[in-house]
C-alpha positions, 0 to 999 in steps of 0.5 A: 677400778677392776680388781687386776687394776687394784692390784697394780695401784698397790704395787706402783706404791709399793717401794724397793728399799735395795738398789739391785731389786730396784733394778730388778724391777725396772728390768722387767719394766722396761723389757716387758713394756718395750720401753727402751726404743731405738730411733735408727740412727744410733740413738736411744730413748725410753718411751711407755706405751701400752695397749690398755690405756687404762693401765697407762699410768701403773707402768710409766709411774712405777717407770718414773718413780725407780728412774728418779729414786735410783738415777735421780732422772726426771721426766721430759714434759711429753706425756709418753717419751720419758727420756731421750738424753744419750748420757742418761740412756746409757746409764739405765741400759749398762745398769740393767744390763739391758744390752752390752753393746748399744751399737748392736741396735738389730738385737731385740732384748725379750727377756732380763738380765738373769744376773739381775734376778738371782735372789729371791728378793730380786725375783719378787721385784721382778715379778711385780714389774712383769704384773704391772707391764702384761699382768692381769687378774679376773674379778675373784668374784666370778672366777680365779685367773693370773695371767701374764701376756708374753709375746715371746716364748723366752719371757713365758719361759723366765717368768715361769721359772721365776715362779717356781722358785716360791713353789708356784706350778704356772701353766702357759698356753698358746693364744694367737700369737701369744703365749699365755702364762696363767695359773687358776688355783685360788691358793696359788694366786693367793700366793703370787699376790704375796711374792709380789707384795700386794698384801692388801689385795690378797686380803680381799681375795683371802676375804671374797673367798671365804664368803664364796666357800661360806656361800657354796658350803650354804648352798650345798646344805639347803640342796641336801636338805632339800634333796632329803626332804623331798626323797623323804615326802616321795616315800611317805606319799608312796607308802600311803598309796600302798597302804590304801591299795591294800585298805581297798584290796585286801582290808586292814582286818586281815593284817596282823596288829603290827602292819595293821597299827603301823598302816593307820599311824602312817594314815594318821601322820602322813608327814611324820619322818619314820623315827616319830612314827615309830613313837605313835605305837602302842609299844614303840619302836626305832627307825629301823623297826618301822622301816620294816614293818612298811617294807612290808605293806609295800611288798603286800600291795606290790603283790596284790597288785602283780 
């Protein structure tokens, strides 16, 4: 099971003690699913259809489980068509506020009941029946990205404004014709996952991105190291060169004894970093010290060779 499909397993066992969020989270359930159907001749009923097939069972079972618990309403045999009595549908419809008027069948509903998700408490359930309805997840182990898919600009607008009520700052994006409500901070979607209350998924991202950061922390040390070692093996390499240019141009007998005593370490220890060379003379010096009388072996060859 992908990580996205996790996530909606635990919040489908996840339980609403509050009729209201119960509610809240049917609303978003029904809506966001088109769940609520109707047949043209004035009747209604609750059908759970989805694109994914895989993802077919999160929403008619979270669907299933609120309309039992707070309708105490079962399920008709057919696997799709959850309810079709007009008793009952006027029930769920009047008790999520889903449309005054059940004769006005030509006015599609797009967005919830805003009475319905005033609380913070009913925001939270709202927001996970929008997850399991058009929510989706990447793998965190490739990148970070919560989308929801909204096929109107209302339901991208309420779900945002749903957000920002816990401080989560969601982009939307247009594709084809669709209108995308995604966030790709890692923080945030931390975040997100614990508004909705899919707290053990969150301590999986929490865990996969503290191996991640300790990976790209590794990472980036063995490069600088890697990166010091070769600047450090590059400029011994060129200061042997010039130490041999000068040996061949112009002889060691005609330096002074510290250039001259420095030239034969560095020839002596062509791998030794510049603090332990300086620890090889007769009277020792620091970094800097040998850093300095090099530069000048450098300058000399530069020299003789322009």
């Amino acid at each position: 099971m992908s990580f996205s499909g996790e996530v909606k397993e635990e919040l489908v066992k996840l339980h609403s003690d509050t009729r209201h969020c119960q509610l809240a989270e049917l609303a978003a359930i029904l809506v966001y699913s088109k769940a609520v159907k109707y047949d043209g001749n004035g009747d209604y009923h609750i059908e759970f259809q989805t694109e994914v097939q895989s993802e077919l069972s999160f929403v008619q079972r979270k669907g299933i489980a609120i309309l039992g618990e707070v309708f105490g309403i079962e399920p008709d045999k057919e696997p799709d068509i959850l309810l079709n009595d007009k008793e009952c549908i006027k029930r769920v419809i009047q008790a999520i506020k889903y449309k005054d008027n059940l004769s006005d069948s030509t006015e599609e509903i797009n967005t919830v009941n805003s009475m319905l998700i005033k609380s913070l408490c009913c925001k939270r359930a709202y927001l996970r029946g929008a997850y399991l309805s058009i929510g989706s997840m990447s793998n965190p182990e490739k990148g970070y990205h919560l989308e929801f898919v909204c096929e109107y600009d209302e339901q991208a607008q309420q779900i945002q404004e749903a957000l920002k009520s816990f401080d989560i700052d969601a982009k939307t994006v247009q594709r084809k014709k669709y209108k995308i409500v995604y966030i790709k901070e890692s923080e945030e979607i931390v975040e997100v996952l614990n508004v909705i209350g899919a707290h053990i998924s969150l301590m999986n991202l929490e865990n996969l991105r503290i191996l991640k950061d300790m990976r790209n922390s590794i990472n980036r040390k063995v490069n600088c190291e890697a990166a010091n070692i070769t600047k450090t093996v590059n400029a011994a390499t060129k200061q042997i060169e010039d130490i041999e240019y000068i040996r061949q141009n112009y002889g060691f007998d005609r330096l002074s004894d510290n250039l001259r005593e420095i030239a034969q370490v560095r020839l002596d220890y062509p791998d030794a970093p510049l603090k332990e060379l300086g620890t090889y003379l007769d009277t020792p010096v620091g970094k800097s010290g040998v850093n300095h009388r090099l530069r000048k072996l450098s300058e000399l060859a530069e020299k003789l060779r322009g």
